[in-house]
Phi, psi and omega in degrees: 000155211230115143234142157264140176230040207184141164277344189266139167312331181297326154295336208275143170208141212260125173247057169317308217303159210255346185271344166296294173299145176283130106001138179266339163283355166296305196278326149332276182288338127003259184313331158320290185295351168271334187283325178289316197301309184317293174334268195313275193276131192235147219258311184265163179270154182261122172281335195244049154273149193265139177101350196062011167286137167304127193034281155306183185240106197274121193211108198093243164244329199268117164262132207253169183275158157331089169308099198255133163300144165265171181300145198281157170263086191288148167276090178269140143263143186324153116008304208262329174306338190296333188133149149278140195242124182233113170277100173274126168253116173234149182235129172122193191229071162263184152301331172292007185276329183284324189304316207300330207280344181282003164301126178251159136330322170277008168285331185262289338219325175294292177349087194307322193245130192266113196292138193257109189267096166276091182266169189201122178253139162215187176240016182256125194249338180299155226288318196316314193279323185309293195280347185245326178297306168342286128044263167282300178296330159293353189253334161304285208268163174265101165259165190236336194195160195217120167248143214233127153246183156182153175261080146234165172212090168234087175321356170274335166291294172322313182277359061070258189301299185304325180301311180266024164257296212313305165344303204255349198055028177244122212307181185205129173253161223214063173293335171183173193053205201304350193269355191240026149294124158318088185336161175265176174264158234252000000 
């Protein structure tokens, strides 16, 4: 190969030699050794290295790849084993709302897993008031079920309620008033 570096022919110099040109197996190893250097030395520091060492775990002279702990193993229990979490909603001002409020823990007790009972009374029937208190209590608690009363016979609650159970997947029972109608079919 000719390369020039010069206008005069006295510049001109010939590049044969084999140590000069890359080789395609040269260039293999190259990119091997860059994959490797990337690998071994890691460029950012590891936040979750134990010691504040920077990126790898260095032992000696060999800097090694980064090690992540695993995780600890807490023995936690599931969620369902803990009991079922039931939220009651009841709306409006009949008498079962005074009843309601007198449900004890010792009331579940026949129950093999006893259920953790959230009532919640309100007076508000409108949709707005419905859908943000609901809502909110799902999103405070880890729920498995919503049981909904209210003194209306208002079809909206109910479609309402199936709406925001399609949503969250969490069933919504309907015990009386507009949440316990039937829908017509759709």
């Amino acid at each position: 190969m000719l390369v020039s570096l010069g206008l005069f022919p006295s510049f001109r110099r010939t590049l044969s030699s084999p140590s000069i040109l890359p080789s395609p197996s040269r260039h293999h190893l190259f990119f091997f050794a860059l994959f490797l250097s990337l690998l071994l030395f890691p460029a950012c520091e590891s936040r979750r290295g134990s010691g504040g060492m920077a990126g790898g775990v260095a032992t000696g002279n060999i800097i090694g790849p980064p090690h992540y702990s695993p995780p600890n193993p807490v023995a936690s229990v599931p969620k369902l084993a803990q009991g079922l979490s039931i939220a009651v909603v009841l709306v409006g001002n009949s008498s079962e709302m005074v009843l309601a409020e007198g449900l004890e823990k010792e009331d579940f007790l026949h129950v093999p897993l006893a259920p953790k009972l959230d009532l919640v009374t309100m007076n508000e029937t409108d949709p707005k008031s419905i859908i943000t208190r609901i809502c909110a209590l799902m999103s405070r608690h880890w729920l498995q079920g919503v049981v909904f009363g209210d003194d209306t016979d208002l079809e909206a609650i109910a479609q309402i309620l199936d709406f925001i159970s399609a949503q969250t997947h969490i069933p919504i029972l309907g015990i009386r008033g507009g949440s316990s109608m039937i829908m017509a079919a759709k």
